[in-house]
py3Dmol code that shows the C-alpha trace and the ligand (Angstrom):
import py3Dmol

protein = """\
ATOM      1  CA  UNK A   1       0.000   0.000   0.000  1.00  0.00           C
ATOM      2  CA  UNK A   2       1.041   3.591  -0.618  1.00  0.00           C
ATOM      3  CA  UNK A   3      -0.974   6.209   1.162  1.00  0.00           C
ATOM      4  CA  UNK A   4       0.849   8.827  -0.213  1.00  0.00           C
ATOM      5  CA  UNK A   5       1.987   9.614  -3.592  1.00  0.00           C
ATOM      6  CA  UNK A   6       4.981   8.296  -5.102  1.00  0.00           C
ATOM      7  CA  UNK A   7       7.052  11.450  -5.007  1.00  0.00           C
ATOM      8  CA  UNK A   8       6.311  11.840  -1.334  1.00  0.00           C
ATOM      9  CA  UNK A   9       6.807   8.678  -0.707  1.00  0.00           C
ATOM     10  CA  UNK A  10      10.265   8.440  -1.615  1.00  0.00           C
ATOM     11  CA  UNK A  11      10.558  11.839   0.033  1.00  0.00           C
ATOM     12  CA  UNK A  12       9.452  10.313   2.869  1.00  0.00           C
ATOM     13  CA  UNK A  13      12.109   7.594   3.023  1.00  0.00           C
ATOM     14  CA  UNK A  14      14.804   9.863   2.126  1.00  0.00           C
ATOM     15  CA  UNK A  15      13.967  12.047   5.026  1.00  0.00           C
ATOM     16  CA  UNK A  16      13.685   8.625   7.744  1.00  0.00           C
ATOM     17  CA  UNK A  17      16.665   7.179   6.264  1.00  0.00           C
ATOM     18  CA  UNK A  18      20.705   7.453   5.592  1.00  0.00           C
ATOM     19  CA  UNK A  19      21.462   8.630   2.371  1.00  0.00           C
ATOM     20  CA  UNK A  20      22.737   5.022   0.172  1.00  0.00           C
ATOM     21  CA  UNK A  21      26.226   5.032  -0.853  1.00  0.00           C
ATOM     22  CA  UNK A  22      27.230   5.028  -4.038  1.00  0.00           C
ATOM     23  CA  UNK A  23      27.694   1.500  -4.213  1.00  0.00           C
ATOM     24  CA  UNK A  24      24.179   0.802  -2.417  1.00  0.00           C
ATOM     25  CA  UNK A  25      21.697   2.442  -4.522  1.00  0.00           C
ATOM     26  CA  UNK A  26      18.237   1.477  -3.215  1.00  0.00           C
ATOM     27  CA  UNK A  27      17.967   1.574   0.603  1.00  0.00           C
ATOM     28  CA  UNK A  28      17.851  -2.601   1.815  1.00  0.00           C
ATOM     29  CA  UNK A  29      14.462  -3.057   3.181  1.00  0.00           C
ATOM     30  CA  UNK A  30      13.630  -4.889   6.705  1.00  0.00           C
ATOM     31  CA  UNK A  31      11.573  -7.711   6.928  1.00  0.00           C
ATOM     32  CA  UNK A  32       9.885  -9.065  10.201  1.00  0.00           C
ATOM     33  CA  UNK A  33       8.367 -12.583   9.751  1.00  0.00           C
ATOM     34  CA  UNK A  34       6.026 -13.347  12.832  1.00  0.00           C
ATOM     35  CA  UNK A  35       5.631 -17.045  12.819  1.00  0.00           C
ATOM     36  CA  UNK A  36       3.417 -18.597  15.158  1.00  0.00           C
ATOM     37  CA  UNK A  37       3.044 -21.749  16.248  1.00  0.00           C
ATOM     38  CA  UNK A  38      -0.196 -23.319  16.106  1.00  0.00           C
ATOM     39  CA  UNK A  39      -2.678 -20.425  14.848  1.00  0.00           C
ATOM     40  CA  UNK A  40      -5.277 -22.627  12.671  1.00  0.00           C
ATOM     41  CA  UNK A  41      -7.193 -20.262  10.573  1.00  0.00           C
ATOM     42  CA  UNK A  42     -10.242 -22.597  12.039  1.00  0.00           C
ATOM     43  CA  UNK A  43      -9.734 -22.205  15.562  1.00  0.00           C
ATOM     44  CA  UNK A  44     -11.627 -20.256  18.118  1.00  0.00           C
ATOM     45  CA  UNK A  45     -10.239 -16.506  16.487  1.00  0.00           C
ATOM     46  CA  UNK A  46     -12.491 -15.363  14.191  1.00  0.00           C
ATOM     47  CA  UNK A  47     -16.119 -17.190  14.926  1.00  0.00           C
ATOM     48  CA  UNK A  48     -17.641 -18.423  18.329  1.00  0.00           C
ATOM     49  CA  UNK A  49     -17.134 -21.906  19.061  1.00  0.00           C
ATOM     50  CA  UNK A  50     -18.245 -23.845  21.693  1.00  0.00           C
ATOM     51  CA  UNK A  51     -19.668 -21.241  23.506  1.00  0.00           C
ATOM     52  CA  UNK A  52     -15.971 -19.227  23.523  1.00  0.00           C
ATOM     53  CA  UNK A  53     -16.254 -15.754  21.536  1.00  0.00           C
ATOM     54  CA  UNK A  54     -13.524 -15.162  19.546  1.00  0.00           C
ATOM     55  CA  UNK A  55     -10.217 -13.399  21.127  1.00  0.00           C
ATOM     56  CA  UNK A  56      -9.408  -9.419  20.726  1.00  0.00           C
ATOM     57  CA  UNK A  57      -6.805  -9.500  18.341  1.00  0.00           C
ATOM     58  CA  UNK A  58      -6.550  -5.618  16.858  1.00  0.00           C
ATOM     59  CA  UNK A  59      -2.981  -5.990  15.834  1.00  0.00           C
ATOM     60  CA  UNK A  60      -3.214  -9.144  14.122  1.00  0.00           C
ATOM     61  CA  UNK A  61      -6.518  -7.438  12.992  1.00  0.00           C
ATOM     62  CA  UNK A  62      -4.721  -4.288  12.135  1.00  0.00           C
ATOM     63  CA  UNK A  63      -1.979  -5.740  10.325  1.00  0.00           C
ATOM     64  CA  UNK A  64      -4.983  -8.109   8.100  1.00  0.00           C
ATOM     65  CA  UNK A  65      -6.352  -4.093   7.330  1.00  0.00           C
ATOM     66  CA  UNK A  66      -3.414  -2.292   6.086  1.00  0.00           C
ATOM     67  CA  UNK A  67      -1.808  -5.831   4.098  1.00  0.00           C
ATOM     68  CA  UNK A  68      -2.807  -8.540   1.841  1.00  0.00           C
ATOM     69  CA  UNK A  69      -4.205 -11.195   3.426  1.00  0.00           C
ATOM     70  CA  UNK A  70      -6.179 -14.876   3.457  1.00  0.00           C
ATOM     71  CA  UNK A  71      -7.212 -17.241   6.011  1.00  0.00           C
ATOM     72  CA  UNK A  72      -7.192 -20.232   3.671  1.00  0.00           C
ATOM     73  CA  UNK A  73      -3.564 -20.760   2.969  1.00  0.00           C
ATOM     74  CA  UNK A  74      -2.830 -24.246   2.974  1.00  0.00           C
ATOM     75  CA  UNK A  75       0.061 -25.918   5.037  1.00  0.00           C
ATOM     76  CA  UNK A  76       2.444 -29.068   4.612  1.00  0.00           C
ATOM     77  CA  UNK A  77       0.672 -32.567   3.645  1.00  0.00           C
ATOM     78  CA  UNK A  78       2.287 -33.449   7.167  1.00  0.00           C
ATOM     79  CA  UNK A  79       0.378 -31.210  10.065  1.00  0.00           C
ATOM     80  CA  UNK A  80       2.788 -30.488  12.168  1.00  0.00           C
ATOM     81  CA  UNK A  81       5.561 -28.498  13.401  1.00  0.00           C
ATOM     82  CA  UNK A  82       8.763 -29.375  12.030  1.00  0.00           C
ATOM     83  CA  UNK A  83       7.548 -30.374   8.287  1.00  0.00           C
ATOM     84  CA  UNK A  84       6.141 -27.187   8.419  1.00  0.00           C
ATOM     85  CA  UNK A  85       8.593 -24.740   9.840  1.00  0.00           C
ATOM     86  CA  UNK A  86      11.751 -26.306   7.472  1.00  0.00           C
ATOM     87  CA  UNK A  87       8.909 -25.693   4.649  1.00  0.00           C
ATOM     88  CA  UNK A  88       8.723 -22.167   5.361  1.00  0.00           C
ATOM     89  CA  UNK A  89      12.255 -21.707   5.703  1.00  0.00           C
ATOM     90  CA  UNK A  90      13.012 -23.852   2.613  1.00  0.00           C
ATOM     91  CA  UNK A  91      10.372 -22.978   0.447  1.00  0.00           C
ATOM     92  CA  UNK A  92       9.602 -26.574  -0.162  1.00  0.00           C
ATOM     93  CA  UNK A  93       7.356 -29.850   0.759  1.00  0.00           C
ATOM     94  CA  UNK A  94       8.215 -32.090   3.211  1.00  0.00           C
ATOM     95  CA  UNK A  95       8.635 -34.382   0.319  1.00  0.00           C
ATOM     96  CA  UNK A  96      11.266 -32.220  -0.630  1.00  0.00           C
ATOM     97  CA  UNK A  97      13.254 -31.000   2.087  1.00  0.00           C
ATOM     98  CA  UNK A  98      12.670 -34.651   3.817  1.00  0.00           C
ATOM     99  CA  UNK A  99      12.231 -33.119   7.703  1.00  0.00           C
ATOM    100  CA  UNK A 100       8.989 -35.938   7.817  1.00  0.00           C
ATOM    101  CA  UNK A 101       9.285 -35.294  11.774  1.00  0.00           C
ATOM    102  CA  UNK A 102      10.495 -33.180  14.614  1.00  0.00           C
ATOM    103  CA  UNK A 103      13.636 -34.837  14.535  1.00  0.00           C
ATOM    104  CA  UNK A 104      15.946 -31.595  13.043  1.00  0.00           C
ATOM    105  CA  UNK A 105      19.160 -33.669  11.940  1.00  0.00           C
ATOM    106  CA  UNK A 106      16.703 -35.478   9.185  1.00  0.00           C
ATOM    107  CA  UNK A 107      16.209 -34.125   5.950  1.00  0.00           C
ATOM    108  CA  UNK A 108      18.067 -32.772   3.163  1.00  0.00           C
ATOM    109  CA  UNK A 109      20.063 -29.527   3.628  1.00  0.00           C
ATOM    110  CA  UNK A 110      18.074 -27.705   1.003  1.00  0.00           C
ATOM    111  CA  UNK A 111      18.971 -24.130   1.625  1.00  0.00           C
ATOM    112  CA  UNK A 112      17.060 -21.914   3.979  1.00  0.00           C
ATOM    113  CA  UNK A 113      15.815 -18.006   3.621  1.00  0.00           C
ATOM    114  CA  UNK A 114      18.884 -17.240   5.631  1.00  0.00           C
ATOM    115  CA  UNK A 115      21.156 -19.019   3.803  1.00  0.00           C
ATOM    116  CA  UNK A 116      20.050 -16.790   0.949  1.00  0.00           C
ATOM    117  CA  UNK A 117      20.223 -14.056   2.379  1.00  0.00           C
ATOM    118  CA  UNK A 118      23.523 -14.473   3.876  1.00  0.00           C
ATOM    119  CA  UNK A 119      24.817 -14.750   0.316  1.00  0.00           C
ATOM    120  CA  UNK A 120      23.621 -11.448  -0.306  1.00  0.00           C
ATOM    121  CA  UNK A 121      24.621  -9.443   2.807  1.00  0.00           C
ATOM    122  CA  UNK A 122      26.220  -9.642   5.892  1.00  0.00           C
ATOM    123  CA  UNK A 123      25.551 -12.270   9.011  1.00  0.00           C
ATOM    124  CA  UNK A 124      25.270  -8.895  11.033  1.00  0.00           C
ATOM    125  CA  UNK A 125      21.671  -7.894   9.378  1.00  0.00           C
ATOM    126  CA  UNK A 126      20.047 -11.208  10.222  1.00  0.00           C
ATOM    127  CA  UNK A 127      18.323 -11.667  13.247  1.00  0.00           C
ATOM    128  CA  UNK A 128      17.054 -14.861  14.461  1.00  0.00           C
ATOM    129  CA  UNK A 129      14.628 -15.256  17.684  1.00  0.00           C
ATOM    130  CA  UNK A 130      12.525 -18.514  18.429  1.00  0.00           C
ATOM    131  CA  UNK A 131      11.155 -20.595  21.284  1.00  0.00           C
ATOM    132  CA  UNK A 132      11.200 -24.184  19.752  1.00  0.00           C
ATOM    133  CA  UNK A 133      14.939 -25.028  19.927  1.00  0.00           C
ATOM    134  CA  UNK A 134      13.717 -26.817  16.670  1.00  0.00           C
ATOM    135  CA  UNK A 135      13.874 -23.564  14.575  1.00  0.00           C
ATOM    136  CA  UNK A 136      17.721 -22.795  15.608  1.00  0.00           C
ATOM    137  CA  UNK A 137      18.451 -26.101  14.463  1.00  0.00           C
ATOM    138  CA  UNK A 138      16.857 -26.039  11.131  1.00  0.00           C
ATOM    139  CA  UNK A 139      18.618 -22.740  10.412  1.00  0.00           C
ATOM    140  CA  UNK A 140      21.879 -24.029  11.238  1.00  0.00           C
ATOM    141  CA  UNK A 141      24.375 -22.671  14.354  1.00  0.00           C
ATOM    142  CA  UNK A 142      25.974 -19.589  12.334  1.00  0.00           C
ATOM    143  CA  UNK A 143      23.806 -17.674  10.485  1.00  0.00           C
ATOM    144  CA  UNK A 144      22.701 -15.348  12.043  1.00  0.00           C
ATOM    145  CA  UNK A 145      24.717 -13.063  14.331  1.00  0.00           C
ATOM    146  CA  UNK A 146      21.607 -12.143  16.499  1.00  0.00           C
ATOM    147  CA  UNK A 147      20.236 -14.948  17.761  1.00  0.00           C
ATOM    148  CA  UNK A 148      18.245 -15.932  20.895  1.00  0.00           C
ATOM    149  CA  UNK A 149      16.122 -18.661  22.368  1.00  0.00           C
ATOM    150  CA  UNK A 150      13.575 -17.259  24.441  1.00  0.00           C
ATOM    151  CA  UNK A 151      10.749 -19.302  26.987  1.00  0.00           C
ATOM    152  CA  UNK A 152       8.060 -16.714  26.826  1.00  0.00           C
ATOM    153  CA  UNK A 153       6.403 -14.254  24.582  1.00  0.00           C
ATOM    154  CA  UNK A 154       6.911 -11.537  26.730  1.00  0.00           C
ATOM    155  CA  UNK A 155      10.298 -12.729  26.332  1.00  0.00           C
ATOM    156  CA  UNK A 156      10.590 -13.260  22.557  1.00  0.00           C
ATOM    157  CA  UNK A 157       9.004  -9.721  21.699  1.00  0.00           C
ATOM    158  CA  UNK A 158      11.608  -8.044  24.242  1.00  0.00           C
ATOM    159  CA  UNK A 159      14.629 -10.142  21.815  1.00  0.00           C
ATOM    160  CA  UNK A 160      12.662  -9.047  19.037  1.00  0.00           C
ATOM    161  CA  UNK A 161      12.454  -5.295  19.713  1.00  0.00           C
ATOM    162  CA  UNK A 162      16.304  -5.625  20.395  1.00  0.00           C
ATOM    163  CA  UNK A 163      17.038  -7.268  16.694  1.00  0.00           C
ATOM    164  CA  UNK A 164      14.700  -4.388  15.820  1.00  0.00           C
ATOM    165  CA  UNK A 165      16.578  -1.550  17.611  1.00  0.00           C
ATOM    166  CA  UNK A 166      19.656  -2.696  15.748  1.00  0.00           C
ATOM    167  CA  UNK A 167      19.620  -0.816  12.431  1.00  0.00           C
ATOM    168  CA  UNK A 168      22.160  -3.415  10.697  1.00  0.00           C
ATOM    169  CA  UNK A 169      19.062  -5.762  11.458  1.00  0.00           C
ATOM    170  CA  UNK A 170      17.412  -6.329   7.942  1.00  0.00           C
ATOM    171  CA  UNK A 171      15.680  -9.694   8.383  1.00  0.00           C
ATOM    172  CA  UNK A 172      14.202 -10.727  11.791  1.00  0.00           C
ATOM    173  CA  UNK A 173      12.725 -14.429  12.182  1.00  0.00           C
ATOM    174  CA  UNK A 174      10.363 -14.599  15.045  1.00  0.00           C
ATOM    175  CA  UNK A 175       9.024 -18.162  16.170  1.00  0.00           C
ATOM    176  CA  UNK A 176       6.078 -18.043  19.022  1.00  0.00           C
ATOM    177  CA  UNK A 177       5.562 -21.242  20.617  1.00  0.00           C
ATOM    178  CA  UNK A 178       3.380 -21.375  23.438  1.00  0.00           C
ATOM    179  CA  UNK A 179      -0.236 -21.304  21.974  1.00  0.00           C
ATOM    180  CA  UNK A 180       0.876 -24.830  20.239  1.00  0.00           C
ATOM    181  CA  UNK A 181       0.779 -26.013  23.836  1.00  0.00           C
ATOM    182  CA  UNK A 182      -2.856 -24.419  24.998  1.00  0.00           C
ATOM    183  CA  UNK A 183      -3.752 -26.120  21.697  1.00  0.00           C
ATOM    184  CA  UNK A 184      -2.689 -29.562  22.811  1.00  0.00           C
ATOM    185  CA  UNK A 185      -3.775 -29.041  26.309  1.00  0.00           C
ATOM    186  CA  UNK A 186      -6.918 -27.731  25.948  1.00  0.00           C
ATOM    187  CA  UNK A 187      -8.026 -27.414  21.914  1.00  0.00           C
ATOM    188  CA  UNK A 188      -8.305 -24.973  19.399  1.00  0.00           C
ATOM    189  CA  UNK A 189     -11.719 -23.390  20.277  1.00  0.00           C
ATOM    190  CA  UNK A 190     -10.811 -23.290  24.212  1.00  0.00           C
ATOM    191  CA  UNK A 191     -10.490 -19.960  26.755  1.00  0.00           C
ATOM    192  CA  UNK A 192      -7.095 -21.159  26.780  1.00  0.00           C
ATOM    193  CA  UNK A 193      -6.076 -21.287  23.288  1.00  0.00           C
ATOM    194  CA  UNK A 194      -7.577 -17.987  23.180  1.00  0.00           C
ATOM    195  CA  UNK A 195      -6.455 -16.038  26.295  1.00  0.00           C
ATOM    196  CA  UNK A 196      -2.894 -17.126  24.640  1.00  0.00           C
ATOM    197  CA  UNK A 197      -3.735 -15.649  21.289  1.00  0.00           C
ATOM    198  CA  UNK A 198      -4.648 -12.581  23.045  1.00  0.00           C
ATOM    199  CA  UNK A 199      -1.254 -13.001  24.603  1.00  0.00           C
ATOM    200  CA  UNK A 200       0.713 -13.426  21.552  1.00  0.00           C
ATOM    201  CA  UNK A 201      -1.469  -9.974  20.046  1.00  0.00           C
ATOM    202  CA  UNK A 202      -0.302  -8.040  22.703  1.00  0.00           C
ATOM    203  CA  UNK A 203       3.059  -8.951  22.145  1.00  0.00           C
ATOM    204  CA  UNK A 204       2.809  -8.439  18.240  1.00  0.00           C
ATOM    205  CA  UNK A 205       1.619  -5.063  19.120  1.00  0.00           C
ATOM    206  CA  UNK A 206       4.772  -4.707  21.183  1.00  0.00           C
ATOM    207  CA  UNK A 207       7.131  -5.490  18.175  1.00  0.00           C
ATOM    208  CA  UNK A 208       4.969  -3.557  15.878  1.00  0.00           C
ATOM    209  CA  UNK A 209       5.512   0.018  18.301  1.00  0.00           C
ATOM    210  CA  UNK A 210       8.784  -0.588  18.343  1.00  0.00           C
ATOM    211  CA  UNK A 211       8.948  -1.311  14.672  1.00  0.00           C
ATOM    212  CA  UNK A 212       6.920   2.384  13.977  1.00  0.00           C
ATOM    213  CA  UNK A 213       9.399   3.815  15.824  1.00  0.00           C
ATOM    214  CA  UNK A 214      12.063   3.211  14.193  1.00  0.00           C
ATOM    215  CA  UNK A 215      14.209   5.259  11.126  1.00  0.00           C
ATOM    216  CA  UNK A 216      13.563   2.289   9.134  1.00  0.00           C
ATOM    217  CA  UNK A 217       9.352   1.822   9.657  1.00  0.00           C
ATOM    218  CA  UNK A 218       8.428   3.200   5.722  1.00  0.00           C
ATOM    219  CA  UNK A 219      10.818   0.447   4.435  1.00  0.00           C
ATOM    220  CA  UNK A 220       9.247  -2.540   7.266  1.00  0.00           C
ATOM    221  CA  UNK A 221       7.666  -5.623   5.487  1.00  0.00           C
ATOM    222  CA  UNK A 222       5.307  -7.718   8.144  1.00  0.00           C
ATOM    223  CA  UNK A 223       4.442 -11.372   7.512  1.00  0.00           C
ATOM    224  CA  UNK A 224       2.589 -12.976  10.006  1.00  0.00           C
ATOM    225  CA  UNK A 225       1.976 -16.931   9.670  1.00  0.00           C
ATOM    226  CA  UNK A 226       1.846 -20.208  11.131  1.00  0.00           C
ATOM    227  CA  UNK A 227       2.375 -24.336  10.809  1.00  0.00           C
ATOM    228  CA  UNK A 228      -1.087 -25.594  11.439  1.00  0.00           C
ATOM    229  CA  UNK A 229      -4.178 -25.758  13.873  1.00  0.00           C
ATOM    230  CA  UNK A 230      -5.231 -27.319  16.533  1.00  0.00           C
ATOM    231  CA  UNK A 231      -8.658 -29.915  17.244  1.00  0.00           C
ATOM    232  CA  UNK A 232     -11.690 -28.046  18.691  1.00  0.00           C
ATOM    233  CA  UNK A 233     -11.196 -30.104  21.799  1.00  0.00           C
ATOM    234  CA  UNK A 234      -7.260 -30.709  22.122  1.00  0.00           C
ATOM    235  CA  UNK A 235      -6.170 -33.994  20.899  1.00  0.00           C
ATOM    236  CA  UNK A 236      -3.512 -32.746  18.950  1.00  0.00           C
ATOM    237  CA  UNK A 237      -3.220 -31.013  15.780  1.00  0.00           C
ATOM    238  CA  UNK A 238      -5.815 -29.953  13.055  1.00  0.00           C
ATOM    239  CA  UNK A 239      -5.584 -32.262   9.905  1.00  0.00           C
ATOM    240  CA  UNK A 240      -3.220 -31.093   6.877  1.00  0.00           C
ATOM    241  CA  UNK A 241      -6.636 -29.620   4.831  1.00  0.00           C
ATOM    242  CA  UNK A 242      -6.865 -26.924   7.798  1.00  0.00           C
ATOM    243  CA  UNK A 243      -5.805 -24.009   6.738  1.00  0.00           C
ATOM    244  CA  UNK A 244      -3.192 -20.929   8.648  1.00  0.00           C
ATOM    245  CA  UNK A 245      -3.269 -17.577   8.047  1.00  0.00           C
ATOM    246  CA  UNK A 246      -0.804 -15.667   6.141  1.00  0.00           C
ATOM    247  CA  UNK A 247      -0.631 -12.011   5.943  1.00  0.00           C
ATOM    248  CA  UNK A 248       1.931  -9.827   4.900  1.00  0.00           C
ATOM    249  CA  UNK A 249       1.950  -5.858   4.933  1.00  0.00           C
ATOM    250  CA  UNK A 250       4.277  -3.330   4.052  1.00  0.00           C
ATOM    251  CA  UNK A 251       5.298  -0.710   1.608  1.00  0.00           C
ATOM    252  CA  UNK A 252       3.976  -1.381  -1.843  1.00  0.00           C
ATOM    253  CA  UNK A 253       1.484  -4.166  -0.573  1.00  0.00           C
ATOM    254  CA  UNK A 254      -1.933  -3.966  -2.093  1.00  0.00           C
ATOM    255  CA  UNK A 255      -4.238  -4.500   1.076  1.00  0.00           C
ATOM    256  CA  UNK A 256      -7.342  -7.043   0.242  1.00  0.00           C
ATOM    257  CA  UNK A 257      -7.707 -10.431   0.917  1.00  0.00           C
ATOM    258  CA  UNK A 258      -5.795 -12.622  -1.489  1.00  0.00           C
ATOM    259  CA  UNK A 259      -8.599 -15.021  -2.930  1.00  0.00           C
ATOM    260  CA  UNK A 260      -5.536 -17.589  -4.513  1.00  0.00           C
ATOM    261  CA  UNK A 261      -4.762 -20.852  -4.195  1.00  0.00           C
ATOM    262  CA  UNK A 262      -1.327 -20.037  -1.348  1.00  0.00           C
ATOM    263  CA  UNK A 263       0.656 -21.956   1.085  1.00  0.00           C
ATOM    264  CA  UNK A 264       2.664 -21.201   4.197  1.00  0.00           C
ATOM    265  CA  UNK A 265       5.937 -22.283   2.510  1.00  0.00           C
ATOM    266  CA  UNK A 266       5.767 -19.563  -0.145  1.00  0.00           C
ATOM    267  CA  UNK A 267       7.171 -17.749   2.836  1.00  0.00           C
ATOM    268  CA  UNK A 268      10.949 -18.205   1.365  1.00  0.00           C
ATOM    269  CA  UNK A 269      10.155 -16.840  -2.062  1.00  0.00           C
ATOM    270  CA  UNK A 270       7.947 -13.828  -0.695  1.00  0.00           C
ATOM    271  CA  UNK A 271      10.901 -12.716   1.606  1.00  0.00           C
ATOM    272  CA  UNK A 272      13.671 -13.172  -1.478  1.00  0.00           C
ATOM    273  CA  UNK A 273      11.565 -11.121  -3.751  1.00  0.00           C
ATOM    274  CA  UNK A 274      10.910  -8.161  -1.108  1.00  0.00           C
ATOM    275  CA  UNK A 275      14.588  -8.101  -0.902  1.00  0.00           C
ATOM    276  CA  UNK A 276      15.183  -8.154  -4.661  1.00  0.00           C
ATOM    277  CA  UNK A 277      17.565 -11.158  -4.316  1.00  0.00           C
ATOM    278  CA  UNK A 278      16.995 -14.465  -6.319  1.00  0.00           C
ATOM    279  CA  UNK A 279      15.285 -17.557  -4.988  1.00  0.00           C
ATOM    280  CA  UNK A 280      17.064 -20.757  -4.558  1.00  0.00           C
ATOM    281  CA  UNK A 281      16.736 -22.497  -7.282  1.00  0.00           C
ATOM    282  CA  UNK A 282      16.153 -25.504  -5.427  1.00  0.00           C
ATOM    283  CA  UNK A 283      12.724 -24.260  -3.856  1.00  0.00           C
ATOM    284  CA  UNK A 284       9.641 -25.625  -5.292  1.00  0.00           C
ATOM    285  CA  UNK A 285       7.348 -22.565  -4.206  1.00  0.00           C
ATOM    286  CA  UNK A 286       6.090 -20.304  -6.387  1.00  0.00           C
ATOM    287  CA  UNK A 287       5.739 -16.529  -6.001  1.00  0.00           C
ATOM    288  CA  UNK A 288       2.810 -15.695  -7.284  1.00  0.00           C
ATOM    289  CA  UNK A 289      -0.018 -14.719  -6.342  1.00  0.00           C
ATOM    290  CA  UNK A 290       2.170 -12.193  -4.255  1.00  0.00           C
ATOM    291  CA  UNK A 291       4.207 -11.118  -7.493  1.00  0.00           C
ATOM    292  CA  UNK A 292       0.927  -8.835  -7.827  1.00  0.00           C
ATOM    293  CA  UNK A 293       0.400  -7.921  -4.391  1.00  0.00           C
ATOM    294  CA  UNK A 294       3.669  -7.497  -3.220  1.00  0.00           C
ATOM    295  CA  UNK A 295       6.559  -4.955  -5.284  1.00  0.00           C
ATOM    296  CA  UNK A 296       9.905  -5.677  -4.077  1.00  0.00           C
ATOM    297  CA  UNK A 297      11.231  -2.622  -2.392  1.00  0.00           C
ATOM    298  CA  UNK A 298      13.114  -0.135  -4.114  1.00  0.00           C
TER     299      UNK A 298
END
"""
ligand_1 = """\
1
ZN
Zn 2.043 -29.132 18.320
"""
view = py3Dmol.view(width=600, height=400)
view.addModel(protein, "pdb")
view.setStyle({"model": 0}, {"cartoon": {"style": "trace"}})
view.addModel(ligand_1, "xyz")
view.setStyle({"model": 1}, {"stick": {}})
view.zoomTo()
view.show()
């Protein structure tokens, strides 16, 4: 989205932003993906179920408004966490990248979104901050010079808003666990599940201030998604034809809901083209639809 003309746009970025060098002509953008763990699209969030209204959510609401957005986009044919996750990373099936469990030393080492981007800049601009010890093992030990394991999501949006407050930071990978766990414990369409989405919104909201307050907030990219949902009544996860939200907002983002066929592993290829830097050619996921919705920053 643009609110304001082109011209003052760019004005606008000039003015919040270091002139480029010579040798950097377009200002790098700065992408914060906001994974989280266990948000089925079906789940007690945007209907009543079982009696339980649906949660106050008005950041994830607000960041739905002012980006593209579905609540159908499918996930891996395997429903849970790790197939998932390495998908998103890897822009691939499970079939593909061969992580067919939790287990992070399976699978082939297809390359991740950080790997990528590493080739392009510096280990100092990516930022990597996650709950599951899963996700720092599926990104590898060195590839990201800010990186933290955190056991809360108080905690998590605190390491967040630190990668944030760095301005080297250009990529920030943000895992939230626990509503995975009030999803197993108590089921998708419980007060549990959603006084921990509320939980999680509140903390989104957190990294989203802090993100507004930065020099680099007209150049921010926001994609919020997840792995898969949970059974009304716990009992583990929704099947692999549930669908996740994905949403992504930023400059150049046409806001609407995005009425395409998507999946959560398009994550990879979405976050290369924002950047402007190729996708690996060993990722199956397509761009498009968000080819339309999305221009790559410049
Ligand atoms: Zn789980």
């Amino acid at each position: 989205m643009r609110p304001m003309g082109t011209s003052l746009f760019f004005l606008a970025v000039l003015a919040a932003t270091p002139l480029p060098s010579a040798s950097q002509r377009h200002e790098v953008p700065r992408v914060v993906v906001l994974g989280v763990d266990g948000l089925g699209a079906g789940n007690v969030w945007r209907g009543t179920h079982n009696g339980v209204a649906p949660p106050a959510v008005p950041n994830i609401d607000s960041l739905m408004k002012s980006g593209a957005s579905s609540l159908r986009a499918r996930i891996d044919p395997l429903n849970f966490s790790g197939p998932n996750w390495m998908g998103m990373l890897t822009g691939s099936l499970s079939s593909e990248h061969g992580v067919d469990s939790n287990d992070c030393t399976q699978g082939r080492k297809l390359p991740t979104i950080f790997d990528v981007l590493h080739r392009a800049f510096e280990r100092n601009t990516l930022a990597l901050v996650y709950e599951w010890d899963r996700i720092g093992c599926y990104v590898g030990p060195a590839i990201a010079s800010l990186r933290r394991q955190t056991s809360s999501e108080q905690e998590t949006a605190d390491a967040a808003i630190a990668a944030i407050a760095d301005a080297r930071v250009a990529f920030v990978f943000v895992h939230f666990d626990r509503l995975d766990a009030a999803g197993h414990d108590h089921g998708g369409h419980s007060i549990q599940y959603k006084d921990r989405i509320e939980s999680i919104d509140r903390q989104i909201g957190r990294v989203r201030d802090a993100i507004a307050a930065t020099a680099r907030a007209a150049s921010t990219f926001i994609i919020l998604t997840s792995d898969h949902g949970h059974k009304p009544d716990g009992g583990g996860h929704a099947s692999s034809d549930a669908p996740v939200p994905f949403v992504v907002t930023g400059p150049g983002v046409t806001p609407g809901v995005i009425d395409a066929d998507i999946r959560n592993n398009q994550l990879a290829p979405l976050v290369a083209h924002i950047f402007g830097v190729a996708p690996s050619p060993e990722w199956s996921a397509r761009l498009a639809p968000f080819d339309v919705v999305v221009k790559p920053y410049r």
